[in-house]
PDB file with one MODEL, atoms N, CA, C and O in Angstrom:
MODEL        1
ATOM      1  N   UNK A   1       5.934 -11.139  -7.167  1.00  0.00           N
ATOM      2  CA  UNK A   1       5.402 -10.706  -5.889  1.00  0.00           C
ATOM      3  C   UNK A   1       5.923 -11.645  -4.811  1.00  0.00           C
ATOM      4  O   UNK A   1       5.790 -12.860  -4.960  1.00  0.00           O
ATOM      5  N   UNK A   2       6.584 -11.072  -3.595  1.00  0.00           N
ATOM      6  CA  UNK A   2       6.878 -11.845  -2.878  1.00  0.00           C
ATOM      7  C   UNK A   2       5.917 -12.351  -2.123  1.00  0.00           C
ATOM      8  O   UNK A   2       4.787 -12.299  -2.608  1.00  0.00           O
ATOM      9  N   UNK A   3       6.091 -13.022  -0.639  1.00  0.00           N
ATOM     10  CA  UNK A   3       5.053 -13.451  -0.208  1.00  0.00           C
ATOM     11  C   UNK A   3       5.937 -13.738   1.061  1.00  0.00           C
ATOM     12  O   UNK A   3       7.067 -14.171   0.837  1.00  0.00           O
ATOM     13  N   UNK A   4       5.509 -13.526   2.521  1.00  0.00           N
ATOM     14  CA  UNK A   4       5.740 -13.830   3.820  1.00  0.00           C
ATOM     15  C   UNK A   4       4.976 -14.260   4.458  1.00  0.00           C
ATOM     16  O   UNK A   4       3.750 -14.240   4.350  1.00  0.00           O
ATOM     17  N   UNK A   5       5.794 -14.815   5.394  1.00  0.00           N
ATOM     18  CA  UNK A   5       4.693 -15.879   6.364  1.00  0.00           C
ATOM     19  C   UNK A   5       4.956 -14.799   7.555  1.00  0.00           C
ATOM     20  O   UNK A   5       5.825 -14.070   8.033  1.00  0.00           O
ATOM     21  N   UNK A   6       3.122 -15.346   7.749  1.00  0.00           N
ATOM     22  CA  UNK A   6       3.052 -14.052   9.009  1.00  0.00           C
ATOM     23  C   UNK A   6       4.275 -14.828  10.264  1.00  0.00           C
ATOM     24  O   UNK A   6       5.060 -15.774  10.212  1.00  0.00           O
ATOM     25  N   UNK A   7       3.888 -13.835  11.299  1.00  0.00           N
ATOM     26  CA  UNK A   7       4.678 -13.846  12.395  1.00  0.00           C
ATOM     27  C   UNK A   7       3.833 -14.059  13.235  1.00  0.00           C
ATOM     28  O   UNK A   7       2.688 -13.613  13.302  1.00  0.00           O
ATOM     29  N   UNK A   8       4.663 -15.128  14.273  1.00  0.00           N
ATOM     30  CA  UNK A   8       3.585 -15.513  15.882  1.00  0.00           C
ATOM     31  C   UNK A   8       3.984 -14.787  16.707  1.00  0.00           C
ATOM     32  O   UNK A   8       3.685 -15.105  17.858  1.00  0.00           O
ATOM     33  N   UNK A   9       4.935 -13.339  16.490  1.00  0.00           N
ATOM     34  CA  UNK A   9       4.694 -12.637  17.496  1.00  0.00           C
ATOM     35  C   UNK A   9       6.475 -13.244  18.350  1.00  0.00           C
ATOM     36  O   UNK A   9       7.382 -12.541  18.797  1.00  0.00           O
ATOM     37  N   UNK A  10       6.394 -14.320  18.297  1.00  0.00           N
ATOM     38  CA  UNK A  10       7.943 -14.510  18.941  1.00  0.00           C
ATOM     39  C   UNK A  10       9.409 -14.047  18.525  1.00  0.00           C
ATOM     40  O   UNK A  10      10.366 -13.991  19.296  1.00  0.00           O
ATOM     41  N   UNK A  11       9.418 -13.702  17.069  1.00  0.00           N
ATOM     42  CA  UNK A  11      10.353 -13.023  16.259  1.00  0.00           C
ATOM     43  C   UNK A  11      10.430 -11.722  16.260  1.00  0.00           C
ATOM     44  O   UNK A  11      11.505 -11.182  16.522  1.00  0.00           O
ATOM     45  N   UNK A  12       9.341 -11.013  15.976  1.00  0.00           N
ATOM     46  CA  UNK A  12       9.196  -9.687  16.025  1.00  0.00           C
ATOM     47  C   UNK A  12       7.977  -9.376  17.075  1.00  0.00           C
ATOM     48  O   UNK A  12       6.792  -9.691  17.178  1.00  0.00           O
ATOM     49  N   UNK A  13       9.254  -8.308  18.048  1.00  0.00           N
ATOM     50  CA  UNK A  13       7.882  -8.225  19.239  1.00  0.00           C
ATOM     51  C   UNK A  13       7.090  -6.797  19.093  1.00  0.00           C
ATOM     52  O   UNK A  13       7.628  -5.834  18.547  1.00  0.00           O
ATOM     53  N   UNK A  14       5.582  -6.741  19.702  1.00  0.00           N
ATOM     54  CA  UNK A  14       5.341  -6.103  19.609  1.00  0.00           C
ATOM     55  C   UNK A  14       4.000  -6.678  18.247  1.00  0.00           C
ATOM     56  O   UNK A  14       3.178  -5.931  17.717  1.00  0.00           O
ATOM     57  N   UNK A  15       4.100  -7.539  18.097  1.00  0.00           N
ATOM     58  CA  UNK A  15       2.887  -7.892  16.653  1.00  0.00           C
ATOM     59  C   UNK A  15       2.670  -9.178  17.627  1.00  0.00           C
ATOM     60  O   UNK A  15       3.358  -9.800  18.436  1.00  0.00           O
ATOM     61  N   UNK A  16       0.926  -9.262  16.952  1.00  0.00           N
ATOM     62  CA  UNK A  16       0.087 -10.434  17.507  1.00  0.00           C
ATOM     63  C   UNK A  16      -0.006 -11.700  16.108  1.00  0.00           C
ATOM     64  O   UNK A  16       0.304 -11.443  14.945  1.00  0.00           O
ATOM     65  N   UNK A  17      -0.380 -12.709  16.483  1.00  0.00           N
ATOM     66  CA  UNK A  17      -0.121 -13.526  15.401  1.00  0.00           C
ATOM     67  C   UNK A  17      -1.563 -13.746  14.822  1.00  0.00           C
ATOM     68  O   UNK A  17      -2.589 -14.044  15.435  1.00  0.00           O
ATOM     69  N   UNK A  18      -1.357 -13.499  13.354  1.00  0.00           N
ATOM     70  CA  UNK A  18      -2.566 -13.019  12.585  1.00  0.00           C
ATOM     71  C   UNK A  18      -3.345 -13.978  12.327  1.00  0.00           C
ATOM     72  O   UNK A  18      -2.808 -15.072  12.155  1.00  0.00           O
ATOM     73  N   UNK A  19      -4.909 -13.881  12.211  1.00  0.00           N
ATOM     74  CA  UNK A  19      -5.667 -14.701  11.775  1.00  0.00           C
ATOM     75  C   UNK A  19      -5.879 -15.088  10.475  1.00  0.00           C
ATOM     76  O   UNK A  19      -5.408 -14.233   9.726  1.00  0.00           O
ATOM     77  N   UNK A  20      -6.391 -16.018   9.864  1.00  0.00           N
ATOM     78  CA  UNK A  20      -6.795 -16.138   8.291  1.00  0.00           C
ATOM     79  C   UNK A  20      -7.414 -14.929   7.813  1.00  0.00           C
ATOM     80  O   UNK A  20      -6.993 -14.187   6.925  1.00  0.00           O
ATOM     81  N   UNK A  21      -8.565 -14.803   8.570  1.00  0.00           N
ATOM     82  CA  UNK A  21      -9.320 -13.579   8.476  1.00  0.00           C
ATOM     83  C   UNK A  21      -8.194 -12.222   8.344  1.00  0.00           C
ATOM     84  O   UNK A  21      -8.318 -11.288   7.552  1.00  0.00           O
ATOM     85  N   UNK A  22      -7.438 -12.348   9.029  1.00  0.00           N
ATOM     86  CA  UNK A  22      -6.560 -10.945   9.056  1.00  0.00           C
ATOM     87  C   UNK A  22      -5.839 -10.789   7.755  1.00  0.00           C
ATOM     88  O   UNK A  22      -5.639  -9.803   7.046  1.00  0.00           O
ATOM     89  N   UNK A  23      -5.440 -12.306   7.627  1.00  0.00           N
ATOM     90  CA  UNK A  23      -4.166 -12.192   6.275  1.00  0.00           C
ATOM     91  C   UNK A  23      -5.735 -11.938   4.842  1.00  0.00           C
ATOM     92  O   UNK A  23      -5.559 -11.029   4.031  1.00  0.00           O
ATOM     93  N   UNK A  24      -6.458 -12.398   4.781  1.00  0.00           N
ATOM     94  CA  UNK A  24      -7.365 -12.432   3.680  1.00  0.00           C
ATOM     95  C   UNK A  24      -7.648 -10.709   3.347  1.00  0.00           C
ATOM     96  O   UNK A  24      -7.615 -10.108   2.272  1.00  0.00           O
ATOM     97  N   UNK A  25      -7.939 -10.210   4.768  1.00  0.00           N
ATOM     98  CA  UNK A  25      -7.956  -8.450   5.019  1.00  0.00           C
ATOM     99  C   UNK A  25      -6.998  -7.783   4.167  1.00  0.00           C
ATOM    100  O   UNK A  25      -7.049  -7.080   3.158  1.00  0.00           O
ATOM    101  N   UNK A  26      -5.957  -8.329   5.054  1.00  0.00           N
ATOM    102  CA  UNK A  26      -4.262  -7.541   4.527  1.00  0.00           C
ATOM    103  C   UNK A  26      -4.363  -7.821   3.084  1.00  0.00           C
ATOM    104  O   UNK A  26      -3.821  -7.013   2.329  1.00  0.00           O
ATOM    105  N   UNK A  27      -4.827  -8.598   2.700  1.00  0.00           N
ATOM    106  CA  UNK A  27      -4.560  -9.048   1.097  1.00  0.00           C
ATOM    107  C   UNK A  27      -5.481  -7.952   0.657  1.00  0.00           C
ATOM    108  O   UNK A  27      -5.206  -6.951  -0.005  1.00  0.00           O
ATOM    109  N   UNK A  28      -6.528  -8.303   1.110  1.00  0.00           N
ATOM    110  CA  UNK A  28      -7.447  -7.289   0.071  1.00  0.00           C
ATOM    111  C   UNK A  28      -7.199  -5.734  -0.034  1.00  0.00           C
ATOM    112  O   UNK A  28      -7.419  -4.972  -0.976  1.00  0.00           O
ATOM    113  N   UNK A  29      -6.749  -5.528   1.040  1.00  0.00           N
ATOM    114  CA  UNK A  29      -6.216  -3.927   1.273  1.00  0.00           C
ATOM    115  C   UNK A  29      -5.266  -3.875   0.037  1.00  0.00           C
ATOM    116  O   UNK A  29      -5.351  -3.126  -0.936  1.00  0.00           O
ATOM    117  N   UNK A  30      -4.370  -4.812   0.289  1.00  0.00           N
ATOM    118  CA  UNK A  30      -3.000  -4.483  -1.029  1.00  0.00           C
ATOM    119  C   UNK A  30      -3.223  -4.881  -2.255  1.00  0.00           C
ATOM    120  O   UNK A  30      -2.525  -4.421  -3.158  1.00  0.00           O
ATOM    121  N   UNK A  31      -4.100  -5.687  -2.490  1.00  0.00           N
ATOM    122  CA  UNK A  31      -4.995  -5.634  -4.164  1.00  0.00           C
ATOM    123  C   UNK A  31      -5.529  -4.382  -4.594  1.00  0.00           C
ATOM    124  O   UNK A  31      -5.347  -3.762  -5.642  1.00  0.00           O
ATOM    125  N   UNK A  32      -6.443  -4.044  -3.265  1.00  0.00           N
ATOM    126  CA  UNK A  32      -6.805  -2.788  -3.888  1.00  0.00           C
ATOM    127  C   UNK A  32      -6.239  -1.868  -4.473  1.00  0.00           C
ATOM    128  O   UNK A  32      -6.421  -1.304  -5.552  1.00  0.00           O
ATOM    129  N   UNK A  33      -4.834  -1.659  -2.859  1.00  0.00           N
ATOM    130  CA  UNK A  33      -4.134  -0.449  -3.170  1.00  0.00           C
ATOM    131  C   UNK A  33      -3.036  -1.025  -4.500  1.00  0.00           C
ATOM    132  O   UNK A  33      -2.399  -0.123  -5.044  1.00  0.00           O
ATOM    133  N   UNK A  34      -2.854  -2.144  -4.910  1.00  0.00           N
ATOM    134  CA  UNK A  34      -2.083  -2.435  -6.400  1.00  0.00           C
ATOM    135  C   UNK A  34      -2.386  -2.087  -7.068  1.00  0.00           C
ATOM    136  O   UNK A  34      -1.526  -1.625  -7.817  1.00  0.00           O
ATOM    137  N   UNK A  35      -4.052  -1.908  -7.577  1.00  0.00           N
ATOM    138  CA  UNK A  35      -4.840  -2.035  -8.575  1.00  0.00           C
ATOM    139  C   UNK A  35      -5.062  -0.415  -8.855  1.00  0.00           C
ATOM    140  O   UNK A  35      -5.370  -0.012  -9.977  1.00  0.00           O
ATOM    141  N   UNK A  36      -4.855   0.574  -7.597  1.00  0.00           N
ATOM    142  CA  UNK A  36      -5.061   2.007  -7.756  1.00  0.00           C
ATOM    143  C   UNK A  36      -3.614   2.390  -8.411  1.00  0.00           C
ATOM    144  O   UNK A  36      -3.502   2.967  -9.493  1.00  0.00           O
ATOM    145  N   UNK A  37      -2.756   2.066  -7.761  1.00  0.00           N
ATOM    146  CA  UNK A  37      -1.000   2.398  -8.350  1.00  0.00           C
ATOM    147  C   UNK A  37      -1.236   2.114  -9.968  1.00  0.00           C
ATOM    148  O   UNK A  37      -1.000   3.029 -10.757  1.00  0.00           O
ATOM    149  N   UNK A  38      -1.708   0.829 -10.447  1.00  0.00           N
ATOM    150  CA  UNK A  38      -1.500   0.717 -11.954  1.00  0.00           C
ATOM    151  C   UNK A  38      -2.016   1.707 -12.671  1.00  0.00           C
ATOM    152  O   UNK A  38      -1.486   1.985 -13.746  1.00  0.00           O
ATOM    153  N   UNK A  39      -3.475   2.635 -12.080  1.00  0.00           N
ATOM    154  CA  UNK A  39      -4.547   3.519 -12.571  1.00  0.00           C
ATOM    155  C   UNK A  39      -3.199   4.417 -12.464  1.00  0.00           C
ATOM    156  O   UNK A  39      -2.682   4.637 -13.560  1.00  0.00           O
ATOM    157  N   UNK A  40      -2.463   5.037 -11.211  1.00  0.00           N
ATOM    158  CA  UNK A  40      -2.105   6.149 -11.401  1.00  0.00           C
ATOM    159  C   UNK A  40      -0.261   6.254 -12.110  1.00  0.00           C
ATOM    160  O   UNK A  40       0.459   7.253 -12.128  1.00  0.00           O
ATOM    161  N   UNK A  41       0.132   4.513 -12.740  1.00  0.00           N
ATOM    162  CA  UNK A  41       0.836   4.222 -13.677  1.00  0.00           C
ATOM    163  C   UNK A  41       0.636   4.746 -15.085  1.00  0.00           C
ATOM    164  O   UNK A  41       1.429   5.395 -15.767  1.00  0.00           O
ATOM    165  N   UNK A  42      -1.014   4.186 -15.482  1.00  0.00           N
ATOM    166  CA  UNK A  42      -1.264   4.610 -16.749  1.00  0.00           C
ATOM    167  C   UNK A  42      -1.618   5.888 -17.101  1.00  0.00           C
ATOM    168  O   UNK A  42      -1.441   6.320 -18.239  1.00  0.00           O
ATOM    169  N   UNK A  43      -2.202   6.649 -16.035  1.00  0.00           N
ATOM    170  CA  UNK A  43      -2.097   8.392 -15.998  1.00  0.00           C
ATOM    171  C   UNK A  43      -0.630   9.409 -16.028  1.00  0.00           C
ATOM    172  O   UNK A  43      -0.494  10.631 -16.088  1.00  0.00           O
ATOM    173  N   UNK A  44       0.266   8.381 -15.964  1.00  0.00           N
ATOM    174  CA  UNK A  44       1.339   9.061 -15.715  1.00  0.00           C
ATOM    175  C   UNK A  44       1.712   8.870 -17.301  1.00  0.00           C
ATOM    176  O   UNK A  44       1.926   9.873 -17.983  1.00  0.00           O
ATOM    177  N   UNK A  45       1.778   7.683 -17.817  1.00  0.00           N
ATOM    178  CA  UNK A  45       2.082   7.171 -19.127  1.00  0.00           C
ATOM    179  C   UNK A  45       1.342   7.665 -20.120  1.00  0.00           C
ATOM    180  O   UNK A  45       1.658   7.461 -21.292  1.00  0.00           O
ATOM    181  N   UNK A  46       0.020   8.537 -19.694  1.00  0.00           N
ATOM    182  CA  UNK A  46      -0.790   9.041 -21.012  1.00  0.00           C
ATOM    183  C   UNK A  46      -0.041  10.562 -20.858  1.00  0.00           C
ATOM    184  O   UNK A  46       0.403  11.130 -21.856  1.00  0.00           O
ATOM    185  N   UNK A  47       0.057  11.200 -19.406  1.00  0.00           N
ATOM    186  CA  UNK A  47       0.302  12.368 -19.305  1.00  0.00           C
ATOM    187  C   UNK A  47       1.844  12.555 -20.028  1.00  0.00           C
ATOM    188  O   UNK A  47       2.091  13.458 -20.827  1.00  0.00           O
ATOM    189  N   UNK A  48       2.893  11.455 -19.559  1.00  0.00           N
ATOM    190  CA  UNK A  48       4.414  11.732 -20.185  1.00  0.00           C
ATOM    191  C   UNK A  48       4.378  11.386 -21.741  1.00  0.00           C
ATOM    192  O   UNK A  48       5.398  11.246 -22.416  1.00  0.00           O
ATOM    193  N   UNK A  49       3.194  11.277 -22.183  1.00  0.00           N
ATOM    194  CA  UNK A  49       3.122  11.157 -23.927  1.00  0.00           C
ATOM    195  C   UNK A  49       2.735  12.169 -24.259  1.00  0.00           C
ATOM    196  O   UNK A  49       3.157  12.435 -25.385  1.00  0.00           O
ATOM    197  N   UNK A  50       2.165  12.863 -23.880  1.00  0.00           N
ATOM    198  CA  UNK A  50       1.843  14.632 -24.305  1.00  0.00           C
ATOM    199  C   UNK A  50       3.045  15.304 -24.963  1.00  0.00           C
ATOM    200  O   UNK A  50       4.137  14.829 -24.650  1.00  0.00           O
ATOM    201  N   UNK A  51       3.036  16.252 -25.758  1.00  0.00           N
ATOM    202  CA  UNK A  51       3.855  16.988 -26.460  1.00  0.00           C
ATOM    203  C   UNK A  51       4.644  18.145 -25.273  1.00  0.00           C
ATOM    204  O   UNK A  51       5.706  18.714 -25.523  1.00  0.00           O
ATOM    205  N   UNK A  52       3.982  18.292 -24.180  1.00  0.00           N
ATOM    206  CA  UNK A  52       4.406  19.197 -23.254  1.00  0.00           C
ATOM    207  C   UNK A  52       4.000  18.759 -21.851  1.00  0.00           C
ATOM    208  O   UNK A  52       3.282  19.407 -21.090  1.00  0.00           O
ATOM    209  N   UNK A  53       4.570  17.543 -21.605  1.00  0.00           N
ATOM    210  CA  UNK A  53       4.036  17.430 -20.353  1.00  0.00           C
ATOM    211  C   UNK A  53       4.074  18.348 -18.682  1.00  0.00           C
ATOM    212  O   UNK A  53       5.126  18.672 -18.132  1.00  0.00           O
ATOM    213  N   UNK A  54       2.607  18.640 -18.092  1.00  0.00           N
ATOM    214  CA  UNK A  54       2.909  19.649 -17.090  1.00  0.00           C
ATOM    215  C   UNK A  54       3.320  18.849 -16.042  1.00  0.00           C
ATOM    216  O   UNK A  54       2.670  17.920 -15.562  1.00  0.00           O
ATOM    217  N   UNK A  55       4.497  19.257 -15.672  1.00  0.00           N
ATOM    218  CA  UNK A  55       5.166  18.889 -14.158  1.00  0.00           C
ATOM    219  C   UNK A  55       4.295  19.151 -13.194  1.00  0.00           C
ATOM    220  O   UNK A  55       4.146  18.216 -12.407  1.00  0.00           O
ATOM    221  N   UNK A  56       3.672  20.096 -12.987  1.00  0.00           N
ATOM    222  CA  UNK A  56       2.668  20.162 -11.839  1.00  0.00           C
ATOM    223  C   UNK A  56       1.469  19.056 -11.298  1.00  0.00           C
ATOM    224  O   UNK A  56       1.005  18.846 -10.177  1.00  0.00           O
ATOM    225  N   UNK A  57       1.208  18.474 -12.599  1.00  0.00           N
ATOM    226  CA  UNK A  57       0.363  17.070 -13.099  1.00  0.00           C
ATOM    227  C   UNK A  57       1.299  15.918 -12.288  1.00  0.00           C
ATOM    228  O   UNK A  57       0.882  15.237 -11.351  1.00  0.00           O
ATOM    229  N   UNK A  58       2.941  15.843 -12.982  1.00  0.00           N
ATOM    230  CA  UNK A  58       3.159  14.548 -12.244  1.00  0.00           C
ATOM    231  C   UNK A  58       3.200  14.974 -11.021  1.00  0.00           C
ATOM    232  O   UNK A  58       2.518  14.302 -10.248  1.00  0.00           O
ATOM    233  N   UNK A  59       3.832  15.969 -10.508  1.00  0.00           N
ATOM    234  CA  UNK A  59       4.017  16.277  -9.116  1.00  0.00           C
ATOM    235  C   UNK A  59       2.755  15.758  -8.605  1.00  0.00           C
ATOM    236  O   UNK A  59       2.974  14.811  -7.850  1.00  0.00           O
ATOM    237  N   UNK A  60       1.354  16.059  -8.750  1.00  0.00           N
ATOM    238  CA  UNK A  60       0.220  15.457  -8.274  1.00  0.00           C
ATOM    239  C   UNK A  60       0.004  14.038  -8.414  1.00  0.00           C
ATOM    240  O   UNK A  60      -0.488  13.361  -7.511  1.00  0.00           O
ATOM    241  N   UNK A  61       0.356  13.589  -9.504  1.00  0.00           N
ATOM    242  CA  UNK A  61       0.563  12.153  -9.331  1.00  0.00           C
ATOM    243  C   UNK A  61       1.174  11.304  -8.560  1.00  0.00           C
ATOM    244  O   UNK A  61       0.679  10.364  -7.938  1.00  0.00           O
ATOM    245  N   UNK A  62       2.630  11.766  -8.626  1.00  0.00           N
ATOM    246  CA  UNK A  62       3.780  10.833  -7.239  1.00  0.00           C
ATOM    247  C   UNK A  62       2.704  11.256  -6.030  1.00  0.00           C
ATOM    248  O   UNK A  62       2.109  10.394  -5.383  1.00  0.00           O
ATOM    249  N   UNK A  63       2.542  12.582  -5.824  1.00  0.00           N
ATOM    250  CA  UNK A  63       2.122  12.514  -4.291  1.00  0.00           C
ATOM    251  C   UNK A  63       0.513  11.769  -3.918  1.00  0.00           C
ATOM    252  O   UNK A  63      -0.081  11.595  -2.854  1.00  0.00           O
ATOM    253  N   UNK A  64       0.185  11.456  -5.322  1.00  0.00           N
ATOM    254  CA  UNK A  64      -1.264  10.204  -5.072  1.00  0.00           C
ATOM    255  C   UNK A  64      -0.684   9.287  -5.009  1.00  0.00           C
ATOM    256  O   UNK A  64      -1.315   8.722  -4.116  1.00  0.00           O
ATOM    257  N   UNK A  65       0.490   8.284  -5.405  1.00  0.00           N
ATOM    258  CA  UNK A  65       1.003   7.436  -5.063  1.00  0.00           C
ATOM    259  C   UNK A  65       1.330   7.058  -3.522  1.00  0.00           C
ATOM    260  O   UNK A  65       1.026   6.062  -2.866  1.00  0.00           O
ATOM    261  N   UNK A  66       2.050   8.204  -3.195  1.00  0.00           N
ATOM    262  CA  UNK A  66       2.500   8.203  -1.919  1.00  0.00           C
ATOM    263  C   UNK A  66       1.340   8.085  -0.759  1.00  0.00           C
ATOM    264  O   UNK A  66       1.488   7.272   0.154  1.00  0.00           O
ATOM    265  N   UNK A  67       0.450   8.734  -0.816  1.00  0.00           N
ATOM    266  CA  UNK A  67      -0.976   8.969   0.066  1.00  0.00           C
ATOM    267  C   UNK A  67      -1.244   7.385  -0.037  1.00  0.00           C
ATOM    268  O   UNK A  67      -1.333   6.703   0.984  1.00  0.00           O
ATOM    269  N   UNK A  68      -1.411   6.649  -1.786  1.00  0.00           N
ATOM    270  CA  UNK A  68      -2.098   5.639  -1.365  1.00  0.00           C
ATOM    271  C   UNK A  68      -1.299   5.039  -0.647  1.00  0.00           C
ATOM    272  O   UNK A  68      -1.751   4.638   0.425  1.00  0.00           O
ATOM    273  N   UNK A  69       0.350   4.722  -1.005  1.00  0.00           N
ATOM    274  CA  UNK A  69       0.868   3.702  -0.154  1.00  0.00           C
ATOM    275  C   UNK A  69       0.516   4.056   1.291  1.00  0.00           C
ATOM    276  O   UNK A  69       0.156   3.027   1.864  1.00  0.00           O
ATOM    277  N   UNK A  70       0.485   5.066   2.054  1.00  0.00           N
ATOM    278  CA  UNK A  70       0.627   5.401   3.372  1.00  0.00           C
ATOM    279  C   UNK A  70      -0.653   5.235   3.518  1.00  0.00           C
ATOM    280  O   UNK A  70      -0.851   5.184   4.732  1.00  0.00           O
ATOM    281  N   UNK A  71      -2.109   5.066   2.677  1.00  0.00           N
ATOM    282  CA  UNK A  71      -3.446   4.511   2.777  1.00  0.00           C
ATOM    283  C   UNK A  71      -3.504   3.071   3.503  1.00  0.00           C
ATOM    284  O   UNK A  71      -4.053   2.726   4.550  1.00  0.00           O
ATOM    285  N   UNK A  72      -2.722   2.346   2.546  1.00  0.00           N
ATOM    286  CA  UNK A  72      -2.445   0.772   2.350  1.00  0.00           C
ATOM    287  C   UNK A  72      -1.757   0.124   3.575  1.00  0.00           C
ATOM    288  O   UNK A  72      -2.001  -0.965   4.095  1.00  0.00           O
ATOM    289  N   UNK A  73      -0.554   1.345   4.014  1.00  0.00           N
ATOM    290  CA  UNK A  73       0.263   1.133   5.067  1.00  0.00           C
ATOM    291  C   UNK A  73      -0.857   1.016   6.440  1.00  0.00           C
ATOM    292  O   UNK A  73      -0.969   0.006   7.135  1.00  0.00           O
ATOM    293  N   UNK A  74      -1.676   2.370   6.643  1.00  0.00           N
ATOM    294  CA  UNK A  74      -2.272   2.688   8.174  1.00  0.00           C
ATOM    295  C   UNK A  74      -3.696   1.265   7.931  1.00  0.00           C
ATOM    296  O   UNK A  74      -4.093   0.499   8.809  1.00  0.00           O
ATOM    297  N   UNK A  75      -4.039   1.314   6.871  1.00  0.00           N
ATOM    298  CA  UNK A  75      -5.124   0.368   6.778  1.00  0.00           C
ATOM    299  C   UNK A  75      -5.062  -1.533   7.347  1.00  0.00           C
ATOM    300  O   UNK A  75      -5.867  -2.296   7.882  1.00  0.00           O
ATOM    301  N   UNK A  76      -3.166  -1.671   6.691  1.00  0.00           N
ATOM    302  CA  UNK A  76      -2.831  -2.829   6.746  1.00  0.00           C
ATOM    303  C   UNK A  76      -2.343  -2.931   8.646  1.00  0.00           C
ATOM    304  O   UNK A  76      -2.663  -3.905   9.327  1.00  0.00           O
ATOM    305  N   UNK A  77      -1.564  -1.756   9.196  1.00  0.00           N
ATOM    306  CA  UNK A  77      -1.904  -1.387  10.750  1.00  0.00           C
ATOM    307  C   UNK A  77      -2.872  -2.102  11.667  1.00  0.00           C
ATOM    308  O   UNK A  77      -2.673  -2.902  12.581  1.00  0.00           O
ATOM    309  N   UNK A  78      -4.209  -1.477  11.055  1.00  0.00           N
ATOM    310  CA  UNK A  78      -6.116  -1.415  11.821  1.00  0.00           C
ATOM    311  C   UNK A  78      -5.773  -3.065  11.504  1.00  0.00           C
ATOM    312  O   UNK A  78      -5.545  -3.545  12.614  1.00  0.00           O
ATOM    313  N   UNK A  79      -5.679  -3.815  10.783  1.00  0.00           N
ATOM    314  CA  UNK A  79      -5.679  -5.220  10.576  1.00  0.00           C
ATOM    315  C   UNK A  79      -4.805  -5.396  11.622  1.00  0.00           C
ATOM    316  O   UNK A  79      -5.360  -5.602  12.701  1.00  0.00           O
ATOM    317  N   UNK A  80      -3.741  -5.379  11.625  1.00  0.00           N
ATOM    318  CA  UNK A  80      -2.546  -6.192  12.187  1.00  0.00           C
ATOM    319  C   UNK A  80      -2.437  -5.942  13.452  1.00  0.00           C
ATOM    320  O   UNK A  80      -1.882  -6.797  14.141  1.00  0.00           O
ATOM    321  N   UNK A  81      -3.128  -4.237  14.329  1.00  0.00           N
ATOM    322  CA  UNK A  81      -2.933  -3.991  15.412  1.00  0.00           C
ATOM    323  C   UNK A  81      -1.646  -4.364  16.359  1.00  0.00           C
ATOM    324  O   UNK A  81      -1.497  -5.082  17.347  1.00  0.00           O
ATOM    325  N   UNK A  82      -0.890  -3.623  15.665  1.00  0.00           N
ATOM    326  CA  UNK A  82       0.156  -4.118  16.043  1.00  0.00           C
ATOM    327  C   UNK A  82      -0.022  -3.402  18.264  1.00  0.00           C
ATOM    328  O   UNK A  82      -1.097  -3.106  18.786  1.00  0.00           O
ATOM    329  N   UNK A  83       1.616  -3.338  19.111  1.00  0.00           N
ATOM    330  CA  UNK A  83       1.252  -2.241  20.087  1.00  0.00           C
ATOM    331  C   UNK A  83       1.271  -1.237  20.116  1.00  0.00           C
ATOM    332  O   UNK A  83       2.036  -1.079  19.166  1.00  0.00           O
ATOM    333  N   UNK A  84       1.018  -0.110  20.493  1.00  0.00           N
ATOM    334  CA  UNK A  84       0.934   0.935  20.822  1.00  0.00           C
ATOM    335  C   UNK A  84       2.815   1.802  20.422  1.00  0.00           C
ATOM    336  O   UNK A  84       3.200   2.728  19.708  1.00  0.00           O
ATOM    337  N   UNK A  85       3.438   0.865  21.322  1.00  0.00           N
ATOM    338  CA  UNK A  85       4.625   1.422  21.377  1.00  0.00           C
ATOM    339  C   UNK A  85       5.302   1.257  19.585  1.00  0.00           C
ATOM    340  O   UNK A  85       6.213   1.993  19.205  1.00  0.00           O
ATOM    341  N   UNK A  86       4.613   0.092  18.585  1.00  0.00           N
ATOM    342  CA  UNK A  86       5.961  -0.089  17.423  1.00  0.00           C
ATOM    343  C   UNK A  86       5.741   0.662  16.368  1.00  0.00           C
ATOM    344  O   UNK A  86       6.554   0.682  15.444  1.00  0.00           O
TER     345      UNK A  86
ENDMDL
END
């Protein structure tokens, strides 16, 4: 897992420079949303062991993946508040 140091906002404009409180937030948002991806890892891994697996199943799966990341994404946003315009 990588790891970045926030930004004061002088590098990349348009972002405010985050609090402890903010980064502790951001963290917890992306634990969570880690911890849901592995759930919908091992659903994928019970479903592709089936003798006939239904495509319609994974198709529902990737696109729960995707929702959560874009969950994780708008959530980690409301934290970071970035401006209006980025």
């Amino acid at each position: 897992m990588s790891e970045a140091k926030p930004q004061d906002g002088s590098t990349v404009k348009g972002y405010r420079t985050l609090t402890p409180a903010d980064i502790e937030m951001m963290n917890e948002v992306k634990a969570v949303s880690r911890e849901f991806l592995k759930k919908l890892d091992f659903l994928k891994f019970v479903h592709e062991s089936e003798p006939e697996p239904d495509p319609q199943t994974l198709r529902c799966l990737a696109i729960s993946r995707t929702k959560m990341q874009e969950a994780c994404m708008w959530a980690c946003r409301a934290v970071a508040r970035p401006d209006a315009d980025c």
